[in-house]
C-alpha positions in Angstrom: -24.5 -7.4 1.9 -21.9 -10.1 2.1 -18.4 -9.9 1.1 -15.4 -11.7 0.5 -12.3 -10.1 0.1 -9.6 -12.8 -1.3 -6.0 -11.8 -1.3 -2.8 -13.2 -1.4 -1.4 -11.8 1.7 -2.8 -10.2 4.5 -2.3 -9.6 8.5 -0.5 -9.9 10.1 1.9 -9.5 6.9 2.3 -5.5 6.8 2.2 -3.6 3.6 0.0 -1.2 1.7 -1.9 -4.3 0.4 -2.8 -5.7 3.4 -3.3 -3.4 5.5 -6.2 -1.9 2.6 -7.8 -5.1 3.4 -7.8 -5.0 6.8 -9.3 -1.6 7.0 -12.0 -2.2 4.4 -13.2 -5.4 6.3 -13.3 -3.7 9.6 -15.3 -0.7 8.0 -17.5 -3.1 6.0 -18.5 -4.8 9.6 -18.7 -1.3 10.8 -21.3 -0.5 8.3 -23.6 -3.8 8.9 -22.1 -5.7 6.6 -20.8 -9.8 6.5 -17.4 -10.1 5.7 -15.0 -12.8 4.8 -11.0 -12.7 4.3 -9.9 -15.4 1.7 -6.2 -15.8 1.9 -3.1 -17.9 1.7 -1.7 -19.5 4.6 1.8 -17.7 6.3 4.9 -19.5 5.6 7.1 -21.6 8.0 7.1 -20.5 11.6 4.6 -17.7 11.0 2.7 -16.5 13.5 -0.9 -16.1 12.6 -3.8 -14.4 15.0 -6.5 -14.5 12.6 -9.0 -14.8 15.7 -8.6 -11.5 17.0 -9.3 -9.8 13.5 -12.5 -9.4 14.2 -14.0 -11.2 11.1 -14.0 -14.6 9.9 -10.6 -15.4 8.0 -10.4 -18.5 6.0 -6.6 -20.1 4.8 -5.5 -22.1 2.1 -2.4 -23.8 0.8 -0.2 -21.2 -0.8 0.3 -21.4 -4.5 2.6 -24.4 -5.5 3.5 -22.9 -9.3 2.0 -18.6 -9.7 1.7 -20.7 -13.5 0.6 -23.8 -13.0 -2.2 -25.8 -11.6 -3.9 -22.7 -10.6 -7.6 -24.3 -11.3 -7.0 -26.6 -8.2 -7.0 -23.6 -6.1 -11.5 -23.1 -7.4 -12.4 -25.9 -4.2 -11.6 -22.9 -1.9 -13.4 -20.3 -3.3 -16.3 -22.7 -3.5 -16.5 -23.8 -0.2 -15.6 -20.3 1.3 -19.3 -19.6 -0.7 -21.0 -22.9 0.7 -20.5 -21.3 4.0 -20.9 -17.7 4.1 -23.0 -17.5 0.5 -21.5 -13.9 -0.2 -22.9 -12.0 -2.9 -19.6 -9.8 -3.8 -16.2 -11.4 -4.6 -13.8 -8.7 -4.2 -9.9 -10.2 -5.5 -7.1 -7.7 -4.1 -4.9 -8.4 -7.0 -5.4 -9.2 -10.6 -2.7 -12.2 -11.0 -3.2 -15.2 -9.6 -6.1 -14.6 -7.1 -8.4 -12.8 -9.8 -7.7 -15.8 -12.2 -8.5 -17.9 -9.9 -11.6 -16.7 -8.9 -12.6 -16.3 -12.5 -11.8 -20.1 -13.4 -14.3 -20.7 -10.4 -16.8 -18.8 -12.6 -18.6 -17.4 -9.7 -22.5 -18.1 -9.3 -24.9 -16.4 -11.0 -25.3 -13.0 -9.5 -22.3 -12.8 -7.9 -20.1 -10.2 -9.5 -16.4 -10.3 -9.2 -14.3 -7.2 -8.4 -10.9 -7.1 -9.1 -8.2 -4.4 -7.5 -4.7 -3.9 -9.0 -2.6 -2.4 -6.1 -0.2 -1.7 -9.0 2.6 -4.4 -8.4 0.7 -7.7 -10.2 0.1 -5.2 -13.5 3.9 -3.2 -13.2 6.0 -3.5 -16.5 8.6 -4.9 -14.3 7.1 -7.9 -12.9 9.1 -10.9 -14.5 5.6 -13.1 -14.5 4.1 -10.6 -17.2 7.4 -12.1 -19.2 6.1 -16.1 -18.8 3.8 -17.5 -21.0 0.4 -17.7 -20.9 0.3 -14.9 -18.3 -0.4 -11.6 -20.1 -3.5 -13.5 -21.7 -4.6 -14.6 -18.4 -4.2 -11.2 -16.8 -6.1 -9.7 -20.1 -8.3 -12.6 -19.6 -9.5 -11.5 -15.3 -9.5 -7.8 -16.7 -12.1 -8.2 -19.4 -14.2 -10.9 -17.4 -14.4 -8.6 -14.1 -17.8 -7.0 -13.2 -15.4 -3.9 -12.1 -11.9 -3.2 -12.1 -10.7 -0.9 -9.1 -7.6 1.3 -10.0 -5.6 3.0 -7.2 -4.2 5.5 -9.0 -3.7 7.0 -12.4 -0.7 4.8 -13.2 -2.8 1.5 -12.2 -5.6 2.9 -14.2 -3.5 3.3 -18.0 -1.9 -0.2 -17.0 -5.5 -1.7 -16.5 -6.7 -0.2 -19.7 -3.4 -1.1 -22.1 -3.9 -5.0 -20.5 -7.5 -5.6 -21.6 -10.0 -3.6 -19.3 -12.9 -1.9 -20.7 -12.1 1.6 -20.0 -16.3 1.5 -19.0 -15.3 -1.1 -15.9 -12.9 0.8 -14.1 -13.3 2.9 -11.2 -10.6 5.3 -9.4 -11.0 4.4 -5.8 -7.7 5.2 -4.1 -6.2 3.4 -1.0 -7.4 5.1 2.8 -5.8 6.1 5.5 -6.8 5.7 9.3 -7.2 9.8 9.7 -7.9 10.0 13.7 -5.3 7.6 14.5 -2.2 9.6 13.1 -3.8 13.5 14.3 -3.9 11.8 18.0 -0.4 12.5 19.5 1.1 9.6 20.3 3.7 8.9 23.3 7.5 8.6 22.5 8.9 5.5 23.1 11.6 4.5 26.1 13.7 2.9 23.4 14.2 5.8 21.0 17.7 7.2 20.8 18.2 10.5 22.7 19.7 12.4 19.6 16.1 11.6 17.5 14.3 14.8 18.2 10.7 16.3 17.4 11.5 18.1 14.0 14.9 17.3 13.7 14.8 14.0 11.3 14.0 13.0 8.5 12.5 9.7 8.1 12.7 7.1 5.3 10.0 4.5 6.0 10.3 1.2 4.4 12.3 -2.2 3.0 15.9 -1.2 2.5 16.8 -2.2 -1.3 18.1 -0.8 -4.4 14.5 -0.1 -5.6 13.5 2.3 -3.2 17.0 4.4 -4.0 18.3 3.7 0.0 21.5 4.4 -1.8 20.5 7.6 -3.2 19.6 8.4 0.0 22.7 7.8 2.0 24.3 9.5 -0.8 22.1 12.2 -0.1 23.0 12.2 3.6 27.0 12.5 3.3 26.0 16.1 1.2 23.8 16.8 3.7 26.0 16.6 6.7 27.8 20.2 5.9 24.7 21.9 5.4 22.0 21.2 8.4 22.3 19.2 11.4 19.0 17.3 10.8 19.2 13.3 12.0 18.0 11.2 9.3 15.9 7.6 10.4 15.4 4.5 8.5 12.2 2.9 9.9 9.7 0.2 8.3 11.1 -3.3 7.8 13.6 -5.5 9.4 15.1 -7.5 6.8 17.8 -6.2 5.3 18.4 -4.3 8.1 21.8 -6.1 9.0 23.6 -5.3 6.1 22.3 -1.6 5.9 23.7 -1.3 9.1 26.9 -2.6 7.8 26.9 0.2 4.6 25.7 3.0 6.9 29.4 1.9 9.2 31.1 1.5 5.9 30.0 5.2 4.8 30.9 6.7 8.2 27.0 7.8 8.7 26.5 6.2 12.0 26.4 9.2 13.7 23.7 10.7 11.3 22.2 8.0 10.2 19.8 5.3 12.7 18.7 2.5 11.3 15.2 1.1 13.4 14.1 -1.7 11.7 10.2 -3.1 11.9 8.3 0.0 14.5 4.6 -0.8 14.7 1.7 0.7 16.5 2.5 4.0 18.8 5.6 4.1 18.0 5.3 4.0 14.0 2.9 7.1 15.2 5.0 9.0 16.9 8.2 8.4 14.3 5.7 9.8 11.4 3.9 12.9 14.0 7.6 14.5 14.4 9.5 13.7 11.4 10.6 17.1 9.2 8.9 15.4 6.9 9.1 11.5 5.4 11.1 10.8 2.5 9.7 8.2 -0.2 11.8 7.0 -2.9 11.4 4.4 -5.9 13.6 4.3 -8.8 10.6 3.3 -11.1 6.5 3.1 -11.4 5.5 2.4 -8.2 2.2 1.3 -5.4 -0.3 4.2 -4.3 2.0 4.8 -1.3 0.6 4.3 1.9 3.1 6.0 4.1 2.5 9.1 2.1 -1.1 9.1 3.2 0.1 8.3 6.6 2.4 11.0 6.6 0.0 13.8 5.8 -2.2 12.6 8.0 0.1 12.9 10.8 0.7 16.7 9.4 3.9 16.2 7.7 5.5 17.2 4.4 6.6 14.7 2.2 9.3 14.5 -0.1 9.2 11.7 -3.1 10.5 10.8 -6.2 8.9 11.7 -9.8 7.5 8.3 -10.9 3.9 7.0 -11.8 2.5 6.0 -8.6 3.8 8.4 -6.3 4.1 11.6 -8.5 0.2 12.1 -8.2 0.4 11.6 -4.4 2.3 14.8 -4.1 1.4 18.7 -4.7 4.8 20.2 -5.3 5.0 23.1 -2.6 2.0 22.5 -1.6 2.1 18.9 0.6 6.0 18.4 -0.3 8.7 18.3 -2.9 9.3 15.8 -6.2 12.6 15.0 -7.0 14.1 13.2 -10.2 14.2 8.8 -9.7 17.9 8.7 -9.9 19.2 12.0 -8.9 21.0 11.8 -5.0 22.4 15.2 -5.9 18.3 16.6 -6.3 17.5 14.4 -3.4 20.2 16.2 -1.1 18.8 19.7 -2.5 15.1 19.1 -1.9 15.9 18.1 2.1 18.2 20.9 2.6 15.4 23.2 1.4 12.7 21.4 3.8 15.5 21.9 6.3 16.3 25.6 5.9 12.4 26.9 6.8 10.7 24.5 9.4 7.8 27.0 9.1 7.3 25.8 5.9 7.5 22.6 6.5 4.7 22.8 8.9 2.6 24.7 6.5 2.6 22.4 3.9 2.1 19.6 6.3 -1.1 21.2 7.6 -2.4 21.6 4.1 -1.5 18.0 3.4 -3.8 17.0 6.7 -6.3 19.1 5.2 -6.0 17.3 1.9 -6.0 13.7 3.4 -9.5 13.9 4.7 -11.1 12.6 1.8 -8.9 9.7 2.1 -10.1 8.3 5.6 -11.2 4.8 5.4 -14.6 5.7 6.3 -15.1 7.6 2.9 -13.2 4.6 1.1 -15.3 2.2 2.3 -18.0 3.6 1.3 -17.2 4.5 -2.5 -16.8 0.5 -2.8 -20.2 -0.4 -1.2 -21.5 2.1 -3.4 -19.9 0.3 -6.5 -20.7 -3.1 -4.7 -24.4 -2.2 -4.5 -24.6 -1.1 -8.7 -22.6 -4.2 -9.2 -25.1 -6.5 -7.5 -28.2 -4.7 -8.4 -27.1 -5.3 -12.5 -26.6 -8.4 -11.8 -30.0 -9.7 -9.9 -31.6 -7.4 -13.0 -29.7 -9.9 -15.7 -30.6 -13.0 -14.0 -34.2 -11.9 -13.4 -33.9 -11.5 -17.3 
């Protein structure tokens, strides 16, 4: 089979998006398959190694308007298919890639998947507020051979836009299972005062979104009640002025803010957290560091919002906590706190649970639905 996955970002960009794509490609090839990554090129002064991904990666101009002149953007997807004559087009995101590839109309037999990774459909996203673009977005759901939901929340969003309730498939986001159960070294650089079992860690961009500020609220109750170190880890930018609020708030000495950690180190941080804490004040993405997190046999501890609420088995793999509430945020980390033989119960029954989420399995519930796809498709043009 040969595929092309088209996004609009990918590696070495790191989120839960691209780092999906990356795994399925590298499973795909695993499995004897031909894959090709369609993408946009990096901004200014990024730094791009799309040789050493291991399979073919092909870059064009990034989007001048997400609105307008979109249909300029078909040449690409055509001569992506002159070259490598896939017969799957697989769009990581509904809005504009999947437009796109359905104004290219793709060649007979060649059915076009579509994944929402939750952000392109959320209510919040000020595009679904332009014109034109709910139609469109109604438009790529209804034409799509398949639409891939991530999650239960992705799913109702698909269905209220347009999707036939008949074209979409549950297939949630991997994780890379061996690679967070193999211990990992510490790293030179990590503060002496960051111990095994003795933080909690918040892991990603700092922003009033993802509740940071609940979270800091959180910490100044928690600082009478356990002596557990909590670590802000994932993303550099905005790092500067967090820095700044964590000063202003006389954390510092609780509070360590790391910035971007990649690699071994991102694997140790997650191995000997207390447990990872992931916040968002409304519907949010299929969480990846949540997967991550249980596969590295820790608890987590999240707020109650579409997205993320279905992650989570309440005292079972961690605790939900109210969107807003720094008061039920502090309560639910001193409980984690007060029995760290809980904590490590519950995160062995959240590595237990996560093995049905290794990439492995992933990839193979979209070749399955690859496979249907094509094989209705060569029977309709046959017809």
């Amino acid at each position: 089979m040969r595929i092309c996955l088209y996004t609009e970002s990918a590696l070495p960009t790191t989120g839960g998006q691209e780092l999906a794509v990356d795994a399925l490609a590298r499973q795909f090839l695993r499995s004897g398959h031909d894959v090709v990554v369609l993408t946009l090129r990096g901004g200014h002064r990024a730094r791009v190694e799309d040789g050493k991904r291991g399979y073919p990666v092909v870059r064009h101009p990034r989007f001048i308007s997400q609105r307008f002149l979109l249909g300029y953007y078909r040449r690409y997807l055509a001569a992506v298919y002159r070259e490598h004559a896939f017969n799957v087009l697989h769009c990581h995101n509904v809005y504009p890639s999947g437009y796109v590839a359905t104004l290219w109309g793709a060649t007979p037999g060649v059915p076009i998947v579509v994944t929402s990774h939750g952000r392109d459909i959320a209510p919040a996203n000020p595009l679904l507020r332009k014109r034109h673009v709910p139609l469109r977005i109604s438009q790529v759901l209804s034409q799509a051979a398949a639409v891939v939901a991530v999650n239960r929340a992705a799913h109702r969003r698909c269905h209220v836009l347009g999707a036939d309730p008949a074209r979409i498939t549950r297939i949630p986001c991997g994780v890379d299972v061996p690679r967070y159960a193999t211990a990992a070294p510490r790293p030179d650089w990590l503060p002496a005062m960051i111990r095994p079992g003795r933080y909690f860690l918040f892991w990603g961009r700092p922003g009033h979104h993802t509740g940071v500020d609940l979270l800091l609220e959180a910490c100044r109750a928690l600082v009478d009640r356990c002596g557990v170190q909590l670590v802000i880890a994932g993303d550099a930018k905005g790092r500067k002025a967090l820095v700044a609020e964590i000063k202003r708030q006389q954390l510092a000495r609780r509070v360590h803010c790391l910035g971007a950690v990649t690699d071994d180190d991102k694997t140790y941080l997650l191995q000997n957290a207390l447990c990872t804490v992931v916040l968002s004040r409304a519907a949010a993405e299929s969480s990846q560091v949540i997967l991550e997190s249980y596969a590295a046999c820790v608890p987590v501890v999240a707020t109650q919002v579409p997205g993320l609420e279905e992650s989570v088995r309440p005292r079972v793999t961690g605790l939900l906590v109210p969107a807003n509430s720094a008061a039920d945020l502090a309560e639910a980390l001193t409980y984690m706190a007060a029995d760290r033989a809980r904590a490590r119960a519950w995160g062995l029954a959240a590595q237990r649970l996560v093995q049905k989420f290794d990439w492995r399995r992933i990839a193979d519930q979209h070749l399955e639905l690859y496979a249907s796809l094509s094989y209705s498709s060569t029977r309709r043009c046959a017809a």
